[in-house]
SEKOLDO-193697 format. One line per 8 residues: for each residue x, y, z of N, C-alpha, C. Coordinates in Angstrom, 2 decimals, always signed. Atoms other than C-alpha are relative to their C-alpha. Layout:
BEGIN
X/Y/Z/X/Y/Z/X/Y/Z ~ ...
end
This chain:
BEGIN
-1.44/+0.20/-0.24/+61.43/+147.74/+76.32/+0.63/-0.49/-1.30 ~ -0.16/+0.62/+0.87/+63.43/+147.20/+73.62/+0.85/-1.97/-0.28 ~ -0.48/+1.29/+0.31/+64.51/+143.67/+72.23/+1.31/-0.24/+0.42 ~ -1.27/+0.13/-0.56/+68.22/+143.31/+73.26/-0.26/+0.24/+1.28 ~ -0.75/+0.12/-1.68/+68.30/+144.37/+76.60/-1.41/-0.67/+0.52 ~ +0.74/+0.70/-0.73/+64.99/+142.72/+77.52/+0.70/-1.93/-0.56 ~ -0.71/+1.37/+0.14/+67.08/+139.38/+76.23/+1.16/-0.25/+0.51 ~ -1.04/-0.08/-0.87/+69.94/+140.28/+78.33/-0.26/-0.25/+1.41
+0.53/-0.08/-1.59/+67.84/+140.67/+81.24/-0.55/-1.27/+0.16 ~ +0.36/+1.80/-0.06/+66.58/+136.95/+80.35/+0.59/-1.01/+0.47 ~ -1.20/+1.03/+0.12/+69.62/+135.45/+79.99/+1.00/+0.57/+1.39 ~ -0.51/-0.13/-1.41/+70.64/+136.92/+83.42/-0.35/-0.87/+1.09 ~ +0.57/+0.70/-0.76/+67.79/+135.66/+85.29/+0.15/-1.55/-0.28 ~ -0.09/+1.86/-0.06/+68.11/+132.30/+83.50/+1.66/-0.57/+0.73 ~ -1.20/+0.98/-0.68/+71.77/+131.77/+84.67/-0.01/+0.54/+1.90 ~ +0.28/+0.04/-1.61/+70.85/+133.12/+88.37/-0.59/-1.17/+0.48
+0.47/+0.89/-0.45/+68.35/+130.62/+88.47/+0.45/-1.55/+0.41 ~ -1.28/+0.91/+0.26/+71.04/+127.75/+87.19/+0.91/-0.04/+1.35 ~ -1.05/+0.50/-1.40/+73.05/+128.62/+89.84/-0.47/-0.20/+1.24 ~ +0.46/+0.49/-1.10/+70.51/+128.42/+92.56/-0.49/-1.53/-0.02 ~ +0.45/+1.03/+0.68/+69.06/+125.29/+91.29/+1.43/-0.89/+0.75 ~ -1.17/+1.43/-0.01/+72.70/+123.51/+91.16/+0.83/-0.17/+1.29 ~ -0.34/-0.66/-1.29/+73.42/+125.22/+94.74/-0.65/-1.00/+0.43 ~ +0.75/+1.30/-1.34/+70.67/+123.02/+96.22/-0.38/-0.85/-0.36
+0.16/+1.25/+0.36/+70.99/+120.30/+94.43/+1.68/-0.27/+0.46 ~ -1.58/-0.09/-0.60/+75.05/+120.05/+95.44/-0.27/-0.66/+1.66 ~ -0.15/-0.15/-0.75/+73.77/+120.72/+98.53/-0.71/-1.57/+0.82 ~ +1.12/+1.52/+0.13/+70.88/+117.87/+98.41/+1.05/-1.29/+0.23 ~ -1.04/+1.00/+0.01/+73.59/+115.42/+97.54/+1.35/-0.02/+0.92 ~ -1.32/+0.30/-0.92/+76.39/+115.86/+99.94/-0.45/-0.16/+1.48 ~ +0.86/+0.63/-1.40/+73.52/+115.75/+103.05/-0.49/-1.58/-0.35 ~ +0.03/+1.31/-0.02/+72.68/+112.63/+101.53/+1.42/-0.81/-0.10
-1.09/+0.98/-0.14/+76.16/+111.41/+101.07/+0.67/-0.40/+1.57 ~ -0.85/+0.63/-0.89/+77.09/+111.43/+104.53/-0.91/-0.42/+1.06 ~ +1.35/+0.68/-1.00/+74.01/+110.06/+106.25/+0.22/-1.44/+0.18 ~ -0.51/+1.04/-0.62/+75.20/+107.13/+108.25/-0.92/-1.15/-0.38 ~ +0.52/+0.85/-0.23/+73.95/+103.78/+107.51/-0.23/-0.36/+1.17 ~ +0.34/+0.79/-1.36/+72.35/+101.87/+110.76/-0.33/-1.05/-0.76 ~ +0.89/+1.27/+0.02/+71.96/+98.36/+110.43/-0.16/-0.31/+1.59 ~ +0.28/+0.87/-1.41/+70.01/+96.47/+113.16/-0.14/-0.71/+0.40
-0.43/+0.80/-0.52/+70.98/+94.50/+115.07/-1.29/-0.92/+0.76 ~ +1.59/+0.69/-0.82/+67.62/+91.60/+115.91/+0.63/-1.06/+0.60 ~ +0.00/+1.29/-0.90/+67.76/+88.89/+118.36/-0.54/-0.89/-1.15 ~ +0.12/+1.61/+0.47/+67.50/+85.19/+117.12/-1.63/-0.35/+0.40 ~ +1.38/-0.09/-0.77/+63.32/+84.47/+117.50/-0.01/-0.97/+0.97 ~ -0.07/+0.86/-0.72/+62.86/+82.76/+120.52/-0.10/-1.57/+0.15 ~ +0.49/+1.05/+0.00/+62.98/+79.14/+121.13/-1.01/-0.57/+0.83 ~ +0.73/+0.21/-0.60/+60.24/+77.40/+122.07/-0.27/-0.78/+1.19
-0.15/+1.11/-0.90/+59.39/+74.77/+124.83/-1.20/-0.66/-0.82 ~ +1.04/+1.18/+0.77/+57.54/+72.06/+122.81/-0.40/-0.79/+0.74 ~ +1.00/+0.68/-0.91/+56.47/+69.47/+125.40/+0.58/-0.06/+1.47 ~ -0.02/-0.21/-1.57/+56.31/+70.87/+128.93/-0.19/-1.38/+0.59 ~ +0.58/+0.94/-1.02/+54.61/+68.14/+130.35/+0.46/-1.27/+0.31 ~ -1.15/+1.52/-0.03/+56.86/+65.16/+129.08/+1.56/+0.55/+0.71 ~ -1.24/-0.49/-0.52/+59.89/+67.25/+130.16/-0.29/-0.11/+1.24 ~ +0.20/+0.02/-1.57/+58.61/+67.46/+133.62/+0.05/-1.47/+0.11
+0.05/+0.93/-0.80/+57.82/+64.39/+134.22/+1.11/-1.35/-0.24 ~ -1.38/+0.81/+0.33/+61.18/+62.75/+132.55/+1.01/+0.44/+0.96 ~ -0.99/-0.59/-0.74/+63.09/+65.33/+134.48/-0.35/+0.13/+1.78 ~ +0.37/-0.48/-1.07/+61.40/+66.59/+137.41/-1.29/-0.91/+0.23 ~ +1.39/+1.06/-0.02/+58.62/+63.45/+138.15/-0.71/+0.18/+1.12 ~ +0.73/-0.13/-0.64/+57.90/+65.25/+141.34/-0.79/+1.12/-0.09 ~ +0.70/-1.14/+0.63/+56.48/+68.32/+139.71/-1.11/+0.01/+0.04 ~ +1.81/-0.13/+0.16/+52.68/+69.60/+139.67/+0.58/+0.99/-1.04
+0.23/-1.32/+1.30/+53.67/+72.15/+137.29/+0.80/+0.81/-0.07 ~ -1.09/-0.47/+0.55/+55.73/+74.88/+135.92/-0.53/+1.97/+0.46 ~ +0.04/-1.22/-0.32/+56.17/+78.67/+136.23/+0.89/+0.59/-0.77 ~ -0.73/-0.74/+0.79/+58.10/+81.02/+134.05/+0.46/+1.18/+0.34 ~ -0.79/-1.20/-0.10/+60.28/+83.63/+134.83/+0.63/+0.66/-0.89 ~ -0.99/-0.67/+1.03/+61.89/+86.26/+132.78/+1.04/+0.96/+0.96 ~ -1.16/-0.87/-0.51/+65.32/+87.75/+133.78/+0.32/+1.15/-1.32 ~ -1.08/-1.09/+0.30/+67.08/+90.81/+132.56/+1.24/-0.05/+0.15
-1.37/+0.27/+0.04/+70.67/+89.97/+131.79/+0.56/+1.64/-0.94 ~ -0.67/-1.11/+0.49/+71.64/+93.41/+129.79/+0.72/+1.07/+0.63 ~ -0.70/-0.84/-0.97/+73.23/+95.07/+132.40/+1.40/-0.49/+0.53 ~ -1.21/+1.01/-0.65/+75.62/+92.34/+132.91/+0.96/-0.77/-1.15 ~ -0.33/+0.43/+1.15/+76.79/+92.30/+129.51/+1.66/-0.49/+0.04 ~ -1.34/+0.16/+0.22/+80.65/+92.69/+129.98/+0.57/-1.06/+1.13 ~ -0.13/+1.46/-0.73/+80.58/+89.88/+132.90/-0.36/-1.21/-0.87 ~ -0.04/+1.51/+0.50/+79.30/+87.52/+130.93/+0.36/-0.45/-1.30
-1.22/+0.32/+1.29/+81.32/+88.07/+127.87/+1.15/-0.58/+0.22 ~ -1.18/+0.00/-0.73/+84.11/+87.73/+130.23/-0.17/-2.00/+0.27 ~ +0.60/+1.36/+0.18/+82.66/+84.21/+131.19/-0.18/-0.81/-0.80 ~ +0.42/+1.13/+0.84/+81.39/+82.81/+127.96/+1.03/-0.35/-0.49 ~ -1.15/-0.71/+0.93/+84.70/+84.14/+126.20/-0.35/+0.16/-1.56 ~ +0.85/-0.20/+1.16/+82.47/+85.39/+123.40/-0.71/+1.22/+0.12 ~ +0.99/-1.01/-0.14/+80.23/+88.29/+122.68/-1.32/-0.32/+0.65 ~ +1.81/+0.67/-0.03/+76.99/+88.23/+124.09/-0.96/+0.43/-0.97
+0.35/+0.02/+1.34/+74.47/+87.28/+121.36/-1.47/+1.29/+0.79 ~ +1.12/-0.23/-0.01/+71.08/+89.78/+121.12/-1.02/-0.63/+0.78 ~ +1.62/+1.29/-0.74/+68.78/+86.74/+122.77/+0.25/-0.57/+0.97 ~ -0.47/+0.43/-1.47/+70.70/+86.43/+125.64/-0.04/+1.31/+0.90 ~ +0.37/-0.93/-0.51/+69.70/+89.96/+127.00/-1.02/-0.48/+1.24 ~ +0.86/+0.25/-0.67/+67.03/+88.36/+128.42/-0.46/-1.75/+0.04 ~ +0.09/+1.57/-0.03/+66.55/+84.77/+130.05/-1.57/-0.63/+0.54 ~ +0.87/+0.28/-0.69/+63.38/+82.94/+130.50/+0.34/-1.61/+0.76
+0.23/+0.83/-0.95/+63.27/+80.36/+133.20/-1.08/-0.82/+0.31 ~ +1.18/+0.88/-0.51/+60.83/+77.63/+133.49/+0.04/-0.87/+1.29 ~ -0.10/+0.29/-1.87/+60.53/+76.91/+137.23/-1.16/-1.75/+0.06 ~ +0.74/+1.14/-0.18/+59.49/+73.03/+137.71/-0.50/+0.32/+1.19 ~ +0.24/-0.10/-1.53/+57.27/+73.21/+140.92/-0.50/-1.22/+0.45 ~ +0.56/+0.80/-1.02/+56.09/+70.96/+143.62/-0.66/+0.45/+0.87 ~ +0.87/-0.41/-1.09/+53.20/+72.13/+145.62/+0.87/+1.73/-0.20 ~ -0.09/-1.33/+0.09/+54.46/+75.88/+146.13/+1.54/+0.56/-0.30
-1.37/-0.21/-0.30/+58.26/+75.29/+145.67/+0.69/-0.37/-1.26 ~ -0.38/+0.19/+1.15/+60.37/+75.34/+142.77/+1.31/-0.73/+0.55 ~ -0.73/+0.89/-0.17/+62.85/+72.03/+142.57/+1.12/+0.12/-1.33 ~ -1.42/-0.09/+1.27/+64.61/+72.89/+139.25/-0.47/+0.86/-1.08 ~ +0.24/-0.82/+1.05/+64.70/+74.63/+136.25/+0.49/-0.67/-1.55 ~ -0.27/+1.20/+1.23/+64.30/+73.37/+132.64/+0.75/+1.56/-1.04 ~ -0.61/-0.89/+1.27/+65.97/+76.01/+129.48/-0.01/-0.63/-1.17 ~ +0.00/+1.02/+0.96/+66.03/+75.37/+126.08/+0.17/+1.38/-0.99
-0.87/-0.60/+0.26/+68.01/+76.84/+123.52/-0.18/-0.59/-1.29 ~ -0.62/+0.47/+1.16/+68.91/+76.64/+119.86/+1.25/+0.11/-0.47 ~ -1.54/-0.03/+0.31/+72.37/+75.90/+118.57/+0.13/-0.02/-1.54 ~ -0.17/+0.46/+1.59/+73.72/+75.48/+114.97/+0.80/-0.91/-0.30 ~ -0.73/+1.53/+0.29/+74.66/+72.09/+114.18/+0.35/+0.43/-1.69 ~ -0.48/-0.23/+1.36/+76.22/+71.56/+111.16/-0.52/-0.22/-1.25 ~ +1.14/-0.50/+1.81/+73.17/+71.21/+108.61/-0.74/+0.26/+0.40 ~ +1.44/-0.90/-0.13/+70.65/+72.97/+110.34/+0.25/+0.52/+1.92
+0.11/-0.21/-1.37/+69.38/+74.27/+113.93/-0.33/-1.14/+0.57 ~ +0.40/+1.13/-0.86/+69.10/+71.96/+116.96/-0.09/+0.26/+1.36 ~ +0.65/-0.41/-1.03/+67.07/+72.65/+119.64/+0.11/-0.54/+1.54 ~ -0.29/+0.60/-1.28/+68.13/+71.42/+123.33/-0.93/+0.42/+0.92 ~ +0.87/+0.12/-1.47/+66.09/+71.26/+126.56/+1.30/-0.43/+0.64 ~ -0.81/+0.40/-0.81/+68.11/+71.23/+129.45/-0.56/+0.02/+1.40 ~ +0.77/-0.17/-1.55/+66.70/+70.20/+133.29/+1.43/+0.30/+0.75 ~ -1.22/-0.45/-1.35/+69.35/+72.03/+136.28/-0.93/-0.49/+1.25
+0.88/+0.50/-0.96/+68.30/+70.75/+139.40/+0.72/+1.58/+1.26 ~ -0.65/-1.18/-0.84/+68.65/+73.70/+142.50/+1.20/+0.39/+0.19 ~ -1.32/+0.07/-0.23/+71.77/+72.68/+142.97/+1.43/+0.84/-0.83 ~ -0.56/-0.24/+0.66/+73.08/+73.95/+139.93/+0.89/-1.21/-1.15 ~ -0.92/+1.39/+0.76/+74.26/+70.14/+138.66/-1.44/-0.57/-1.23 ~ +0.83/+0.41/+0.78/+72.66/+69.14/+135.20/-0.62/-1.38/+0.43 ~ +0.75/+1.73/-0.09/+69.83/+66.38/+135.42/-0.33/-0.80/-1.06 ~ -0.37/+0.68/+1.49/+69.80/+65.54/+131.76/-0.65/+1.47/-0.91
+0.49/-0.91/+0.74/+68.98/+67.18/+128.56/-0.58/-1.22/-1.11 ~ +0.70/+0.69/+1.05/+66.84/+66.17/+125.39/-0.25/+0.86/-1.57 ~ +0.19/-0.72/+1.41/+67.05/+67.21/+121.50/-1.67/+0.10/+0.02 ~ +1.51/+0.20/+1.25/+63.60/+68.65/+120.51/-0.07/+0.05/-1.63 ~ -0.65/+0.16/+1.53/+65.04/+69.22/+117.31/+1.17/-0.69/-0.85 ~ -1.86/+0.11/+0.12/+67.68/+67.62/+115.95/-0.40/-0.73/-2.28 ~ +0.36/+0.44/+1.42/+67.88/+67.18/+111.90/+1.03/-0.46/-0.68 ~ -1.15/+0.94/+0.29/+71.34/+65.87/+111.32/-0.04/-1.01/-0.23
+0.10/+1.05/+0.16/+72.26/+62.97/+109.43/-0.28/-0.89/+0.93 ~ +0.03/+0.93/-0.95/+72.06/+59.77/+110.59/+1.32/-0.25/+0.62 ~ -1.24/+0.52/-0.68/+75.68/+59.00/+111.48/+0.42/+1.17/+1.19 ~ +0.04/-0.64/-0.48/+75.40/+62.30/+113.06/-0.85/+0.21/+1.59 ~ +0.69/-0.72/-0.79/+72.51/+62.48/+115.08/+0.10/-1.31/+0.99 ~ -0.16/+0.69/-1.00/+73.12/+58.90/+116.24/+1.30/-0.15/+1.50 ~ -0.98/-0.47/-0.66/+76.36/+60.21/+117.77/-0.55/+0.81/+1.43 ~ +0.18/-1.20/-1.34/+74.56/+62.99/+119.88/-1.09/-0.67/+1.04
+1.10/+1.03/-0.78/+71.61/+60.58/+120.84/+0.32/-0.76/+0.72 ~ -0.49/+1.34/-0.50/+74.05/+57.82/+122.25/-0.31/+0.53/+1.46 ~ +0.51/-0.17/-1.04/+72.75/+57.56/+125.89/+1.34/+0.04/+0.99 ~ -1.43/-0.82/-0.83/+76.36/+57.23/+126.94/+0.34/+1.05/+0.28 ~ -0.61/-1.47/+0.16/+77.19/+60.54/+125.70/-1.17/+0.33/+0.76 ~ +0.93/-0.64/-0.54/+74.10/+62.11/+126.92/+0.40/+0.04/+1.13 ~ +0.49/+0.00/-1.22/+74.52/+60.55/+130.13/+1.35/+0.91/+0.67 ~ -1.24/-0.73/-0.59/+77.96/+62.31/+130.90/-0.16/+1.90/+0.25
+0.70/-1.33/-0.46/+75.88/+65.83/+131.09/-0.56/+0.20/+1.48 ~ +0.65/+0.05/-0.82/+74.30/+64.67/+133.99/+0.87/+0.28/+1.46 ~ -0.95/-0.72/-1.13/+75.90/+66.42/+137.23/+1.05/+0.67/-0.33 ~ -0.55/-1.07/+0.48/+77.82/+68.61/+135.45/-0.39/+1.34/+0.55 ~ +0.10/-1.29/-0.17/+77.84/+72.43/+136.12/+0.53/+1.05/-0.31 ~ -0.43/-1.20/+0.76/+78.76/+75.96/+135.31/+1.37/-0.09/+0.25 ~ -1.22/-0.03/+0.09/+82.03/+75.22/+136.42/+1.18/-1.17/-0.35 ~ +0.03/+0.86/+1.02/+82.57/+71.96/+134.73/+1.33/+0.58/-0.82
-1.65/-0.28/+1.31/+85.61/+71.85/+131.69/-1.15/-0.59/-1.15 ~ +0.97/+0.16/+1.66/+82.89/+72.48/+128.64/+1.25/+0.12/-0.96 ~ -0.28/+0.33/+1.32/+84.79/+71.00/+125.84/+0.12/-1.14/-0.16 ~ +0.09/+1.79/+0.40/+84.84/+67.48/+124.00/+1.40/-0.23/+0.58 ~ -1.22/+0.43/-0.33/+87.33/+65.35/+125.31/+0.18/+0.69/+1.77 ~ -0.49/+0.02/-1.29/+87.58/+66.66/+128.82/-1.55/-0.70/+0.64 ~ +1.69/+0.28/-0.93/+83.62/+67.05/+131.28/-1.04/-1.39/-0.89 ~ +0.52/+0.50/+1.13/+82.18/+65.72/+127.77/+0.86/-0.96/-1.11
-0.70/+0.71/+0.74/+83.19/+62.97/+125.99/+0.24/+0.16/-1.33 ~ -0.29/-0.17/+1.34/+84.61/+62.86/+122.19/-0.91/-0.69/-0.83 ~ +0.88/+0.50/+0.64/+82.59/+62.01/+119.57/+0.56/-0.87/-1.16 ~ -0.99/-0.01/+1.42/+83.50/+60.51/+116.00/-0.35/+1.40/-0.81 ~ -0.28/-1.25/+0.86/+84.79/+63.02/+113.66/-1.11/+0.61/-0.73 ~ +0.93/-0.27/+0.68/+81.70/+63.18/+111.67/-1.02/+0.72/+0.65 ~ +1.55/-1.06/-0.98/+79.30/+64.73/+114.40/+1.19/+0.85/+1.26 ~ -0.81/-0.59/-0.68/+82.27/+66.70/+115.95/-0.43/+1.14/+0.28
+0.21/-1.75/-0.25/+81.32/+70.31/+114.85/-1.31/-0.03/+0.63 ~ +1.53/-0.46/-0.82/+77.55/+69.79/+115.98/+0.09/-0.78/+1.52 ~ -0.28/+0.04/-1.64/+78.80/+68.41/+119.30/+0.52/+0.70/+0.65 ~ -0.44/-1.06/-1.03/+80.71/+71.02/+120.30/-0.86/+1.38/+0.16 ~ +1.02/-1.40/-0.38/+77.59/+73.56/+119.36/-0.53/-0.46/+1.51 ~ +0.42/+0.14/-1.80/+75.83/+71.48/+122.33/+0.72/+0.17/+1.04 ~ -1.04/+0.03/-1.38/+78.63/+71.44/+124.59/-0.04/+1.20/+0.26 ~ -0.17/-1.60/-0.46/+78.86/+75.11/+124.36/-1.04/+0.93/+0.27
+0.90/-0.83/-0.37/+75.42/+75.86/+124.21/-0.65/-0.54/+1.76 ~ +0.23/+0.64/-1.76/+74.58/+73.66/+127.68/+0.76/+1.21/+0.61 ~ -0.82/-0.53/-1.23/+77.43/+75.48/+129.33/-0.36/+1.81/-0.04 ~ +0.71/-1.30/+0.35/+76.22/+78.96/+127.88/-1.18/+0.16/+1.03 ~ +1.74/-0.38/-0.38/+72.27/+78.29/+129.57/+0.83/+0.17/+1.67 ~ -0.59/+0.14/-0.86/+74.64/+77.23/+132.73/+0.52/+1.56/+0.56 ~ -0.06/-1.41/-0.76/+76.05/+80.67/+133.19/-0.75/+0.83/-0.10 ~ +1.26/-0.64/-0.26/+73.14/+82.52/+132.27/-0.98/-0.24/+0.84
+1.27/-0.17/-0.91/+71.13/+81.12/+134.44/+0.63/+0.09/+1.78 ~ -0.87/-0.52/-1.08/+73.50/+81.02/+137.23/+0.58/+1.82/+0.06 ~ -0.18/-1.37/-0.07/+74.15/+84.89/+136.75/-1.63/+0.44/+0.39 ~ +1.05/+0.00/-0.19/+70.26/+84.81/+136.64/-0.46/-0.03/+1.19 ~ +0.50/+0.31/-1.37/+69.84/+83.37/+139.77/+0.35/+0.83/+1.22 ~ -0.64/-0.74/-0.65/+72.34/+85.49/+141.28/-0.35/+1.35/+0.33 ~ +0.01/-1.37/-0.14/+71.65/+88.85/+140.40/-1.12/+0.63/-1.35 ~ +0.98/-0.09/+0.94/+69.11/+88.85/+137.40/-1.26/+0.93/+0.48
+1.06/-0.65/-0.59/+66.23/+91.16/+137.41/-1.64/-0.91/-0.88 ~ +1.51/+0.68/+0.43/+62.65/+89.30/+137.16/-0.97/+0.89/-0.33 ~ +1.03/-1.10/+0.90/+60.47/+91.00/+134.88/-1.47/-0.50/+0.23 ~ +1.29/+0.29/+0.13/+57.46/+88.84/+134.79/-0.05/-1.57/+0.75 ~ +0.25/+1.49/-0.17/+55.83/+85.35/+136.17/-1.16/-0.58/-0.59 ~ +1.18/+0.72/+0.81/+53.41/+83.07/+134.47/-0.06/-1.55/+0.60 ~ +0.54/+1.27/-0.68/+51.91/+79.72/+136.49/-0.66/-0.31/-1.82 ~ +0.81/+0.72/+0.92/+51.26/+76.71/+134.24/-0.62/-1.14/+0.60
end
């Protein structure tokens, strides 16, 4: 073949190739440009129950022992948004229930929850007695200063939880007494997280679906 037109026929194929090349690379990049981020959305890791056995017998002293229930609250999402007047968080999908018993009969129920105080997390226990009226609660965590934490500890305050219920007036200054200014914001996490376990577990009780049980 001679020299010219076999360099014509080169310089053909090389700009065919060019344009397939920049075809699916174009193409490469505009399937990646519109590929949706997902972020996902995780639950809070559960809180724990740190000492069953002193909780029972502070709260519930006629207890032999405990039992655990898990509810299914995700079905009941837009009721109890409606209720909290808040979103419902990821870790409230699902409620576990620790059933104080007596011989074969369950007398109350303990919960326990983490809130966000205002320099760290703070972990509540709360005993409901059948009735639905609080029988006290107890920090397992609490890491707030001192002028702070002696505020939430005062046995006064504490004790004004006690016969309370889901339908109660959760905020400082009314059901719950005021604090000083300095342990204000991490008193109203407790106030709101008590009254939070309160309708979850009262929706729980109501209409909750029980997934699992575990005897302790």
């Amino acid at each position: 073949m001679p020299r010219r037109p076999f360099l014509v026929l080169w310089a053909l194929v090389s700009v065919a190739m060019l344009g397939v090349g920049y075809q699916t690379l174009r193409h490469s990049q505009a399937d990646t440009l519109f590929v949706p981020k997902i972020n996902r959305i995780e639950a809070a890791p559960l809180c724990p129950w740190r000492q069953p056995e002193a909780d029972l017998r502070r709260f519930f002293p006629e207890t032999t022992g405990y039992r655990t229930d898990t509810r299914i609250l995700s079905g009941m999402r837009l009721a109890l948004a409606r209720e909290l007047g808040r979103p419902v968080l990821p870790e409230e999908n699902a409620l576990h229930l620790y059933r104080a018993l007596a011989g074969n009969d369950w007398v109350g129920t303990v919960l326990v929850r983490r809130v966000k105080g205002e320099y760290g997390a703070i972990e509540i226990v709360v005993a409901v007695g059948r009735d639905g009226k609080v029988r006290g609660l107890r920090f397992q965590r609490l890491r707030e200063p001192p002028a702070i934490a002696e505020a939430l500890q005062d046995p006064a305050w504490q004790g004004r939880f006690q016969g309370q219920t889901r339908a109660s007036c959760w905020r400082l200054g009314a059901a719950i007494p005021e604090v000083p200014a300095v342990a204000r914001q991490s008193a109203a996490s407790v106030v709101e997280g008590v009254h939070s376990l309160l309708v979850l577990l009262d929706t729980a009780d109501r209409s909750g679906l029980t997934v699992a049980h575990g005897g302790h």
